[in-house]
C-alpha positions in Angstrom: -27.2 -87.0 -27.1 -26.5 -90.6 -26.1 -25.3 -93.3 -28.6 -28.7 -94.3 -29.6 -27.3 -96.3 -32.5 -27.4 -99.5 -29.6 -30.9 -99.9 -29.9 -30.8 -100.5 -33.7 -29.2 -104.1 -32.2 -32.2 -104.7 -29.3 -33.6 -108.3 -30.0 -37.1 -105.7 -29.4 -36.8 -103.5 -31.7 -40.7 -103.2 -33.1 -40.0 -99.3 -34.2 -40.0 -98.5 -38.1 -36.1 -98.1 -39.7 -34.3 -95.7 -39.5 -33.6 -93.7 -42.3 -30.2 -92.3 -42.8 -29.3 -89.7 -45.6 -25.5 -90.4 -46.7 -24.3 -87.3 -47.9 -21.3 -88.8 -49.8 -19.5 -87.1 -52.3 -23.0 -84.4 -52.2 -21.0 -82.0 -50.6 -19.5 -80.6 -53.7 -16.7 -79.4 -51.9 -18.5 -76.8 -50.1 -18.3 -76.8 -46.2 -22.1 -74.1 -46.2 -23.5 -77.1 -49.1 -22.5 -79.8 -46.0 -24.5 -78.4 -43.1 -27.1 -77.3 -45.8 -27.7 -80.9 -46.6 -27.7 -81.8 -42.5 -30.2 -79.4 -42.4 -32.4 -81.0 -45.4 -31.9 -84.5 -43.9 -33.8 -83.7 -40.5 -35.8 -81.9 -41.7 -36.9 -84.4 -44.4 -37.0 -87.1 -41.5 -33.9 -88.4 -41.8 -32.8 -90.1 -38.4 -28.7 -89.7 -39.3 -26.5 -88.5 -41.8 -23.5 -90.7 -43.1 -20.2 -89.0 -44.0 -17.3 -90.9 -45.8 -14.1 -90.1 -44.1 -11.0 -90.5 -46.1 -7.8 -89.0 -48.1 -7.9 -90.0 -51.7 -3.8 -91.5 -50.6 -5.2 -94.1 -48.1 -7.4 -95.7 -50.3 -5.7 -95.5 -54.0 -3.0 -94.6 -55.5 -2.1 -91.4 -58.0 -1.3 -93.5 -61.2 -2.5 -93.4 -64.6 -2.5 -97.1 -65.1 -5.7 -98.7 -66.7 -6.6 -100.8 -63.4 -6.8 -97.3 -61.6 -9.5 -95.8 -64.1 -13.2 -96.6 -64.1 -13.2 -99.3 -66.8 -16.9 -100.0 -66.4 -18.8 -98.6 -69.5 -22.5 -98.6 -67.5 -20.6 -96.4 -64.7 -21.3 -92.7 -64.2 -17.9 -92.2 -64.1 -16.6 -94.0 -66.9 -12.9 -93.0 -67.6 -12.2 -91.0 -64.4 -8.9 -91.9 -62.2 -9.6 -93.2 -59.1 -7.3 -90.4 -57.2 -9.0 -87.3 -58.9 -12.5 -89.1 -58.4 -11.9 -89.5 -54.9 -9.8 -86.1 -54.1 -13.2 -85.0 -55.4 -15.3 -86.7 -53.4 -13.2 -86.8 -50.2 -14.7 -84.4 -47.0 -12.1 -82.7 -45.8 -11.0 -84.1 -42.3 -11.6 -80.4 -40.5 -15.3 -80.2 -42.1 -16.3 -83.4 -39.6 -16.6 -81.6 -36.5 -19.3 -78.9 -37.8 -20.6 -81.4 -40.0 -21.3 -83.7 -36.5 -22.3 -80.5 -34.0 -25.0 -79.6 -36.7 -26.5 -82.8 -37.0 -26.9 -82.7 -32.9 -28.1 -79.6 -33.6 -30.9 -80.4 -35.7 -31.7 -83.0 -33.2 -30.6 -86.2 -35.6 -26.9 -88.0 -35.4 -24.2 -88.2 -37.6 -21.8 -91.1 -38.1 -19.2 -91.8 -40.7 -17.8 -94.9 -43.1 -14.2 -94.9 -42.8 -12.2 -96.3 -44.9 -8.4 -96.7 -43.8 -7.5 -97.2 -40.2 -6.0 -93.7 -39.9 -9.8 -92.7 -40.4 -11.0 -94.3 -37.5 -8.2 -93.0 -35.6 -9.5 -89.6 -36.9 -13.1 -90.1 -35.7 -12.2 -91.7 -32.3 -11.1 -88.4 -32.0 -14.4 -86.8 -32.5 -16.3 -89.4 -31.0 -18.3 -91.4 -33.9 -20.9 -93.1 -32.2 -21.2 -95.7 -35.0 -19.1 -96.9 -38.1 -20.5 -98.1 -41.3 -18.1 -100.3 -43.3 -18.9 -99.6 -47.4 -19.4 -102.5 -49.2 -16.1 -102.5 -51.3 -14.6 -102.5 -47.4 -16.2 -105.6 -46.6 -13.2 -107.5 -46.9 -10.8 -105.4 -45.1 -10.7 -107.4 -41.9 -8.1 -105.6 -40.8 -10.4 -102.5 -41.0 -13.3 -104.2 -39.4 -11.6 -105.5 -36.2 -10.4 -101.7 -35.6 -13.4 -100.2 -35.7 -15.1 -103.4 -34.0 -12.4 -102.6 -31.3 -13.8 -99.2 -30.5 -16.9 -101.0 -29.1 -19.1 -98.9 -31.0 -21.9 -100.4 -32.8 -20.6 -101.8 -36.4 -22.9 -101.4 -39.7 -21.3 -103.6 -42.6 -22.7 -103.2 -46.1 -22.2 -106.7 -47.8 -22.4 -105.3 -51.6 -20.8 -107.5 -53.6 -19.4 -109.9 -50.5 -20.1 -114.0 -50.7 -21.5 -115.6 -47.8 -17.8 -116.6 -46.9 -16.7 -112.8 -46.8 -20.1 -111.6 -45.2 -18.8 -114.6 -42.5 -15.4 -113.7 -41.7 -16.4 -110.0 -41.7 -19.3 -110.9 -38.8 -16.5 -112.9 -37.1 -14.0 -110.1 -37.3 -16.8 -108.0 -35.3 -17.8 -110.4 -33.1 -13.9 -110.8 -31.5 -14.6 -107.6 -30.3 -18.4 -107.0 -29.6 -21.2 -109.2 -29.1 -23.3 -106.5 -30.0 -23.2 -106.8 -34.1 -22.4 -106.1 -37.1 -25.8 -104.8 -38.3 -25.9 -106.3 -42.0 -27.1 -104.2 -45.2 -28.2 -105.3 -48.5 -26.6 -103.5 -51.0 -26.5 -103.4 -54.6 -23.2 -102.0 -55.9 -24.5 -100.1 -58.8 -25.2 -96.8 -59.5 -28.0 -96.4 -60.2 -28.9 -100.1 -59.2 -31.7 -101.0 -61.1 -34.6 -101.9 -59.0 -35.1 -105.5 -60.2 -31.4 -106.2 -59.0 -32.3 -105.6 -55.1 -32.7 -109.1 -54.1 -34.4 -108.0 -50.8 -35.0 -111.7 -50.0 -31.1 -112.0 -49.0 -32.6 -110.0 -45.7 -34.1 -112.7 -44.4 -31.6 -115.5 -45.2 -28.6 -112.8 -43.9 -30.6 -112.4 -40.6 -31.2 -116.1 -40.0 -27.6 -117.3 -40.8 -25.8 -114.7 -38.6 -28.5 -113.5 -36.0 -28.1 -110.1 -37.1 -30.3 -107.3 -37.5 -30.5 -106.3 -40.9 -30.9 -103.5 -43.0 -30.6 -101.9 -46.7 -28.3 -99.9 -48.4 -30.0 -98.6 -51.3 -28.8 -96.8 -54.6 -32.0 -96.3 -56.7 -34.3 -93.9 -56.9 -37.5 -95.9 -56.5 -39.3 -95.7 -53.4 -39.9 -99.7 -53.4 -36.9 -101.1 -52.5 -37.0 -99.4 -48.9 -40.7 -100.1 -48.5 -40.1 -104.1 -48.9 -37.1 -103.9 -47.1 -39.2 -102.7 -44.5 -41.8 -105.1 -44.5 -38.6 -107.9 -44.2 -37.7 -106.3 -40.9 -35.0 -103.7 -42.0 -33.8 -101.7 -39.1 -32.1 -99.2 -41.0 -32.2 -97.9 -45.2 -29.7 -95.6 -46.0 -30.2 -93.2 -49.2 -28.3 -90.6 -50.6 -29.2 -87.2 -50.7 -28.8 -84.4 -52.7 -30.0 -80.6 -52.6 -30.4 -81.0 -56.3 -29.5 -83.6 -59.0 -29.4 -80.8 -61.4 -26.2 -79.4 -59.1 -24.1 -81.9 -59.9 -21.9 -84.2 -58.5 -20.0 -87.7 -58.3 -23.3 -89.1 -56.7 -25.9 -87.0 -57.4 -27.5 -89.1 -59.7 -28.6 -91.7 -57.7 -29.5 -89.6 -55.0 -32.6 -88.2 -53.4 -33.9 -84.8 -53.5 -35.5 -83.2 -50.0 -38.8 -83.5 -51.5 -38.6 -87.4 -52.3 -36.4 -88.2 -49.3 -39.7 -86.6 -46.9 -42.4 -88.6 -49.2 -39.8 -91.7 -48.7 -39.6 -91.2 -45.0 -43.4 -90.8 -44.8 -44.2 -94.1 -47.0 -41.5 -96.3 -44.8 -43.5 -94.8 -41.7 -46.7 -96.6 -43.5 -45.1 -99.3 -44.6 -44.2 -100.5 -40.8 -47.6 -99.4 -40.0 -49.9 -101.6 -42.1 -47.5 -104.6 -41.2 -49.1 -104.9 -38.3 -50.2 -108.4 -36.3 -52.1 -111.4 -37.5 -55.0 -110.1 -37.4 -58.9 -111.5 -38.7 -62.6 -110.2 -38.5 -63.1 -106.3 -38.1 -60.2 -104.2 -36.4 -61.7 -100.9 -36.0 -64.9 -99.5 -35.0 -65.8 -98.4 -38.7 -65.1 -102.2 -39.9 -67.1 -103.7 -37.5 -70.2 -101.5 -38.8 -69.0 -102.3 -42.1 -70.0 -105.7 -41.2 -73.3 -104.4 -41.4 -73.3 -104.3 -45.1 -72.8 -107.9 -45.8 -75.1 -110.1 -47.1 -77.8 -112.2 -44.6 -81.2 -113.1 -44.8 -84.6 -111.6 -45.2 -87.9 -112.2 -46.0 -88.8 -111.3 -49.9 -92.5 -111.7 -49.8 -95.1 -111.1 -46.9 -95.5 -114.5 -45.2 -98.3 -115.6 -43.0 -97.9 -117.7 -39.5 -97.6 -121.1 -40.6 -96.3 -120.5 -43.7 -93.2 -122.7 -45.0 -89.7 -120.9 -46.2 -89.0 -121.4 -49.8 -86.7 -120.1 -52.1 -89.3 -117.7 -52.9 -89.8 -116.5 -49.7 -86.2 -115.5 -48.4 -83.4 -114.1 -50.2 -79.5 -113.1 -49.7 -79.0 -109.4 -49.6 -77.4 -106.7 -47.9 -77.5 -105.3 -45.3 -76.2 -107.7 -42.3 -79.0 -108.0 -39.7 -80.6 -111.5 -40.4 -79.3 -114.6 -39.8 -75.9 -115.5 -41.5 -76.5 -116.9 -45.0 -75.0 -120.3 -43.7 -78.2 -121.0 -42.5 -80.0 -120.5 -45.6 -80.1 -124.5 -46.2 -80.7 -125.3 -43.0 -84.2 -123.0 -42.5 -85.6 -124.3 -45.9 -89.0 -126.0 -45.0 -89.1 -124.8 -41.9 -91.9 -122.7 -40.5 -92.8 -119.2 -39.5 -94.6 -118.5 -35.9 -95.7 -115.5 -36.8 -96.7 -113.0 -39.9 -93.8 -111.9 -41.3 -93.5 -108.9 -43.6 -91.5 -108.0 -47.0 -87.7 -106.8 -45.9 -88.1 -108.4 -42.3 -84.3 -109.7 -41.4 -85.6 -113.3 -40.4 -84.4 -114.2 -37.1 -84.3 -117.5 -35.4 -87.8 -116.0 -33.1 -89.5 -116.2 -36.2 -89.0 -120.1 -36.5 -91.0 -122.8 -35.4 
């Protein structure tokens, strides 16, 4: 399968986003669980699946001290050590291959974050068609430029990142590429609460770097991805469970199959009804619709001669007299002819 990735960057794109289901930390250290959830994501519409590819060493250390525990109160994992929490999470290296040849498979792609520069050696090695830098990596520049380097297409979640960072991380790509980075909203909570999206960053992130934009999003409302869609995302990424009730470092912010179709199927809509400036009827059924609005008709039988009153015409439905606009204009005028109760007056019937 080619590395269709590029066209996420076209200046054309018109096509809905693509939706990609990050597997994460979802694997629960099951290798049948893995390609079980590749299986779910295409066949719940997903477009991609994201894999994080690290070694709990080459992003933390194995120390007890306070700054290497989950301070954060709010946090789902509240009290964990950064090494065991990631030596959980972490996809084994060997697992990548099957991981990527079932995506293919099923007819989708699969791509990975990295997050050391030994892990993009690793997936050079496997061909990654894309890279997706996390938010918290947004500042590793030295990161950035080596995946930039590959000349694949670059995807850079801005999280937490000022407009400074998000800057020198676009410059970083663009050393390399002219191509990217693709930029992501993202709120770095999990859960993020809905009302903390702050979708309208899409449009100022796209205008200040020319970039294509797209959303990264960690709650488990619907919304987010359909505004984000109506802002021109070209990509949402959501996580994806088999089951919250499984378990997990991430399964509570993540999808089930079930939600993750009906998602796929309302950003699919979403795209849809944006459609173009657009007034008066659109389809056939609207423009007999039309029929239904109000014009003007005779109320009471009139005889040839006879003046137009108030009494004599009225405003009602359905459409086949003249507009109502004219309804001023025809008072104290008169009729040629006899005219009948429910006649749509016409201008023929006007002297």
């Amino acid at each position: 399968m080619k590395n269709d990735f590029c066209q996420l960057f076209d200046q054309e794109w018109s096509q809905p986003p693509w939706l990609i289901a990050e597997l994460s930390a979802n694997h629960n250290q099951s290798l049948d669980r893995a390609l079980a959830l590749v299986d779910a994501a295409a066949n719940a519409g997903a477009h991609a699946v994201k894999v994080q590819t690290f070694r709990p060493e080459w992003i933390t250390l194995d120390s007890d001290r306070p700054e290497f525990l989950i301070q954060n109160k709010s946090s789902p994992w509240f009290g964990r050590r950064l090494f065991d929490l990631y030596s959980e999470a972490a996809l084994p290296l060997d697992w990548h291959e099957p991981i990527f040849k079932r995506a293919l498979k099923n007819n989708i792609l699969a791509f990975s974050a990295p997050f050391s520069l030994e892990a993009v050696d690793f997936l050079e090695s496997i061909d990654c068609p894309a890279y997706k830098i996390a938010s918290f990596e947004c500042v590793d520049i030295p990161l950035i430029k080596k995946a930039a380097a590959t000349g694949k297409p670059v995807i850079i979640s801005t999280g937490m990142a000022t407009a400074a960072e998000i800057d020198e991380a676009v410059r970083a790509v663009r050393d390399f590429q002219t191509r990217g980075p693709m930029l992501l909203k993202c709120t770095s909570s999990y859960p993020a609460p809905v009302e903390n999206s702050h979708l309208a960053t899409l449009k100022a992130m796209q205008s200040a770097w020319s970039a294509p934009v797209g959303l990264s999003d960690h709650s488990l409302s619907p919304a987010p991805a359909l505004v984000a869609t109506t802002l021109g995302a070209r990509l949402i990424e959501k996580h994806l469970t088999l089951a919250r009730a499984d378990g997990g470092s991430d399964a509570a912010f993540s999808l089930e199959p079930a939600e993750f179709t009906a998602l796929a199927q309302l950003i699919k809509e979403a795209h849809a009804a944006i459609g173009t400036v657009q007034f008066g009827g659109t389809t056939e059924a609207e423009r007999h619709a039309r029929k239904r609005r109000r014009s003007l008709y005779i109320n009471q039988d009139m005889q040839a001669g006879e003046i137009i009153t108030e009494k004599t015409i009225r405003s009602v439905r359905p459409g086949y007299g003249l507009p109502t606009r004219y309804y001023h204009e025809v008072l104290g005028k008169r009729v040629r002819h006899n005219l009948s109760k429910g006649t749509p007056l016409s201008w023929i019937d006007i002297e």
